[in-house]
N, C-alpha and C positions, 0 to 999 in steps of 0.2 A: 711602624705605625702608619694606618693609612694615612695621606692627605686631601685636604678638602678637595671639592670639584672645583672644574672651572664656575664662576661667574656670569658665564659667557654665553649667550645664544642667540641666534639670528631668526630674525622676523621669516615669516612666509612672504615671497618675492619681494624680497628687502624694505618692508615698509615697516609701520610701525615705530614705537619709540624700543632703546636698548632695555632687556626685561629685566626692572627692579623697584626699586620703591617710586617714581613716578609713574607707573602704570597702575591704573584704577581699574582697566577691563583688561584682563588676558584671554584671549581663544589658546585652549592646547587640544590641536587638530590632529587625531593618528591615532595608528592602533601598537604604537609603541609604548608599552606602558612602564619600560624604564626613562624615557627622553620626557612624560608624562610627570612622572615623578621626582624628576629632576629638577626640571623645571619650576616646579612647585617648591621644593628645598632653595631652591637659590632665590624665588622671588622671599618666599618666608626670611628666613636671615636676612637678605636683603631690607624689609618691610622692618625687622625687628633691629637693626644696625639703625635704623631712622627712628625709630617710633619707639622703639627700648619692648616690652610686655606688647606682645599682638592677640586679639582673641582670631583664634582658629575657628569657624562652623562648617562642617560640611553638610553637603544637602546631597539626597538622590536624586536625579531625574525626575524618575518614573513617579515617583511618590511625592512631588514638591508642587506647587504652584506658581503661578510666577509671581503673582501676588506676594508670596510669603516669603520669599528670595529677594524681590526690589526691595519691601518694604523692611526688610530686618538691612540691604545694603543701606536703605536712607536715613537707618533710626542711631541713635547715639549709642556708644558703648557705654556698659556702666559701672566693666573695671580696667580693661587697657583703653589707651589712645585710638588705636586703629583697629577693623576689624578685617579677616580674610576670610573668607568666603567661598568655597571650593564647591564646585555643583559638579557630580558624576552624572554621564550619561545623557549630560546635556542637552542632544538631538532628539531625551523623549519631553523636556519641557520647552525646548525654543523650537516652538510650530508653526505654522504656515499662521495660525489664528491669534499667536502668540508672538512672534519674530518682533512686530511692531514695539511692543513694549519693552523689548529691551532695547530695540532703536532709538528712543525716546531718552530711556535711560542713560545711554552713550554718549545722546549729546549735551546731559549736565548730570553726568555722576557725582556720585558723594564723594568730598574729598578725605571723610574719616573712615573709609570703605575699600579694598580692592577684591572686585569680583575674581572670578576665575571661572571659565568653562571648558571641561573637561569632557572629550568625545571623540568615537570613533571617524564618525562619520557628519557631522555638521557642519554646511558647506556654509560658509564667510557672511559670500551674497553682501547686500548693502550694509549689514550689520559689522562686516568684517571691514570695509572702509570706515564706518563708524568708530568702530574699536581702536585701527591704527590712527587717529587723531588723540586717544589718550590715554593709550594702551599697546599692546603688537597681538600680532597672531602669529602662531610657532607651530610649523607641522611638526607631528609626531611619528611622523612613518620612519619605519626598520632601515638605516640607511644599507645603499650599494653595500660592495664586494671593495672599492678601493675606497670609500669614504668608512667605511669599518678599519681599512689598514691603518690610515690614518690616524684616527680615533686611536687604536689602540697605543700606535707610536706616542702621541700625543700624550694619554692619558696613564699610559705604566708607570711613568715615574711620578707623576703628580700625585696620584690615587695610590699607587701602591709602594712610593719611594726607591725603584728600582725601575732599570731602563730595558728593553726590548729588542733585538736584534732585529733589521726590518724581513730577513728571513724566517725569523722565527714570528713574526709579527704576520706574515703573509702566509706561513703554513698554520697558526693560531684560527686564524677566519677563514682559511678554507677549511677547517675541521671542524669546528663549532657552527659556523654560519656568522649572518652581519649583526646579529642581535646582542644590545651594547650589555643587556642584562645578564647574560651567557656568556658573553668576553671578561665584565668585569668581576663573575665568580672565577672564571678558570684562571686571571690575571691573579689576585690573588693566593687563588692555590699555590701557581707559579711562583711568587713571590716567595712564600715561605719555602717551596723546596729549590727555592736558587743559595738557601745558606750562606748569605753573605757575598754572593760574586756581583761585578758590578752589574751583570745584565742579564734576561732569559733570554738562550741559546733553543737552538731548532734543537736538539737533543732532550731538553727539557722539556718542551712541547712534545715532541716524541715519546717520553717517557710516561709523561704523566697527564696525557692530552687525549680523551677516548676518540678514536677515530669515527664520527659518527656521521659523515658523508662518505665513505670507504667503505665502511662496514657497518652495514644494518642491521636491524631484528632477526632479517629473514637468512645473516648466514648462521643462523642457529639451525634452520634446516640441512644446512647443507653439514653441518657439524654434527650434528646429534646422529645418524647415520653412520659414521665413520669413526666415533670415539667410542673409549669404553666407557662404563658408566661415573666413574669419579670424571671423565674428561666432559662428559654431557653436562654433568653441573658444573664444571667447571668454566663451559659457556655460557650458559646458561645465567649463572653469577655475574659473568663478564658482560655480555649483553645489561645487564639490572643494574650493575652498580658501576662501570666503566662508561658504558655506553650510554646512559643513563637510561633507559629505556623501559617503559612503563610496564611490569609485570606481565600485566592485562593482555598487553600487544604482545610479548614474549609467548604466554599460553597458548595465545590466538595463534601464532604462527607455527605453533605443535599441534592445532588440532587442523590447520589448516593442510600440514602434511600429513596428519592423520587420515585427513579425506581422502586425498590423493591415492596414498595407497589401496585406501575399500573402494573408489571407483576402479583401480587398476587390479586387486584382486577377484574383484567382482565381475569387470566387464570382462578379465579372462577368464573364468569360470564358464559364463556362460558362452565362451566362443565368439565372443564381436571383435571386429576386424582393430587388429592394431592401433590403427587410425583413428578410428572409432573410438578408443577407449583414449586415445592419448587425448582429442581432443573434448571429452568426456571431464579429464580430468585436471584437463587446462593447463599442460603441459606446453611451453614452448622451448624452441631450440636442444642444442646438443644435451644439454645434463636433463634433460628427461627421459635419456637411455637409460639411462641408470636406473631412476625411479619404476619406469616399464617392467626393468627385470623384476627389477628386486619387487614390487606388486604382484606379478604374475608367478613368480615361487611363492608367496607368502597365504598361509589357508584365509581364508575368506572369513573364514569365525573370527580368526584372532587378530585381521581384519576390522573386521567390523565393532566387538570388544575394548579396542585401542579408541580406536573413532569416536564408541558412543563414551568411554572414560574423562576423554580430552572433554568432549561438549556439557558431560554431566560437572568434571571441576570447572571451565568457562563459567558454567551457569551459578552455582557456587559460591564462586568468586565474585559474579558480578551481585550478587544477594549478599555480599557480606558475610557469607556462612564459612565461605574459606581462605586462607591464605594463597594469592598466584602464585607467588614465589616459589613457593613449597608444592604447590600442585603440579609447577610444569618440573620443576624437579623429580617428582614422585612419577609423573606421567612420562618424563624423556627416557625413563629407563624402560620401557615398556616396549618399545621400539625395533625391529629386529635389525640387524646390522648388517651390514651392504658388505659384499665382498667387498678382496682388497685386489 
């Protein structure tokens, strides 16, 4: 069973007060929107460890005024003690015309109140000095490459009651990337297929860890080519449900070879120079010998037929009328196959 999260998080350039129930105003700065949400869970329990019953409101941005945000933070609750106050998108209601009033508000916030402002991109400025006299501000950005190792050392056994090998910890985040929301689904996974052992092993991570800094979308190109056709979906599958990789992008990168080939069938039909057609068809480096041949044997109709099939399920697909899944499946056998 999972365990709680840390408690824990540090102000933007160590100011601020530590984030929990004596903070009235919190800035959460970043376009991390698991560190965003965390954040939020830990001030909550926090606020309700104090206060017992907390009323939750949240507000949009775009559609709030600030009027109606101060004024619901000043008024009285009228079934729990305290209220929290969660604003998305914050940066489209604290404006250059508007900034002031919540400066105003900072310097004597409601004590039956804790704001929250939640944004990508909403810079501090005097507002954010303001806020650290009774409140913090907490960037949200995707940590580094060794602040993710950490974290995840850190956070396997807490979160998931099972410990982490720092190898396996360090080939985890170069697979995945530094994103804590994406570490802490695959951390999981890992947990239940570690069965009992005291710790996940690089073998583990290898096992059941899609490599998706390794291997991309685009070596379904290079796959669908050289397999037979149970092997084509069989990439194809893997790309979608391993790799996790969007359908959509999957098709696109069949109709993208798709091109490739009716430029290079095409421009050898008509006689244009090699070169010409390679750079036609945006062809770089050594493995576009390959493509060259196998284009220039391949008839120009069926060609072209393949080409226009990919862009007509693309279109399809992107209308809701078809399944990608099943289109680049039904379209990678369409393919003709490269020598060996």
């Amino acid at each position: 069973m999972a365990k709680k999260a840390s408690t824990k998080a540090t102000p933007v350039d160590g100011g601020g007060k530590p984030l929990g129930a004596d903070c009235r105003i919190v800035l959460l700065i970043g376009k991390d929107l698991f560190v965003r949400a965390e954040s939020t869970k830990i001030l909550r329990e926090s606020l309700e460890k104090q206060h017992g019953e907390v009323d939750v409101m949240t507000f949009d941005g775009a559609a709030s005024t600030p009027a109606e945000i101060l004024d619901e933070c000043r008024s009285f609750g009228l079934i729990a003690r305290h209220k929290l106050l969660i604003v998305d998108d914050a940066e489209r209601v604290v404006k250059e015309h508007s900034r002031d009033l919540f400066e105003r508000y900072a310097d004597d916030p409601s004590e039956g109140a804790t704001l929250v402002l939640r944004s990508d991109k909403l810079v501090p400025g005097n507002l954010g000095k303001k806020v650290e006299k009774v409140g913090t501000v907490i960037s949200c950005e995707p940590p580094t490459r060794d602040m993710a190792i950490k974290w995840v050392l850190k956070e396997c056994k807490q979160r998931h009651d099972i410990g982490i090998d720092p190898a396996a910890a360090t080939l985890l985040v170069d697979q995945i990337g530094p994103t804590q929301a994406h570490l802490d689904t695959e951390m999981a996974k890992l947990a239940v297929a570690a069965c009992g052992s005291p710790s996940i092993t690089t073998d583990l991570v290898t096992q059941f860890v899609g490599k998706t800094r390794d291997e991309d979308v685009w070596q379904v190109q290079r796959t669908v080519l050289h397999a037979s056709n149970a092997g084509r979906i069989e990439s194809i599958r893997y790309a979608i449900n391993v790799l996790r990789q969007p359908p959509t992008l999957v098709l696109f990168a069949l109709t993208d070879l798709a091109r490739k080939l009716h430029v290079i069938s095409r421009g050898s039909k008509s006689g244009a120079r090699p070169d010409v057609v390679r750079k036609a068809a945006k062809l770089w480096g050594p493995g576009g010998d390959e493509l060259m041949s196998l284009g220039a044997s391949l008839d120009w109709r069926r060609a072209t037929a393949i080409y226009r099939g990919c862009v007509e399920a693309d279109r399809r697909a992107k209308s809701g009328l078809g399944d990608a899944a099943r289109s680049a499946e039904l379209m990678s056998m369409r393919f003709p196959r490269a020598g060996r």
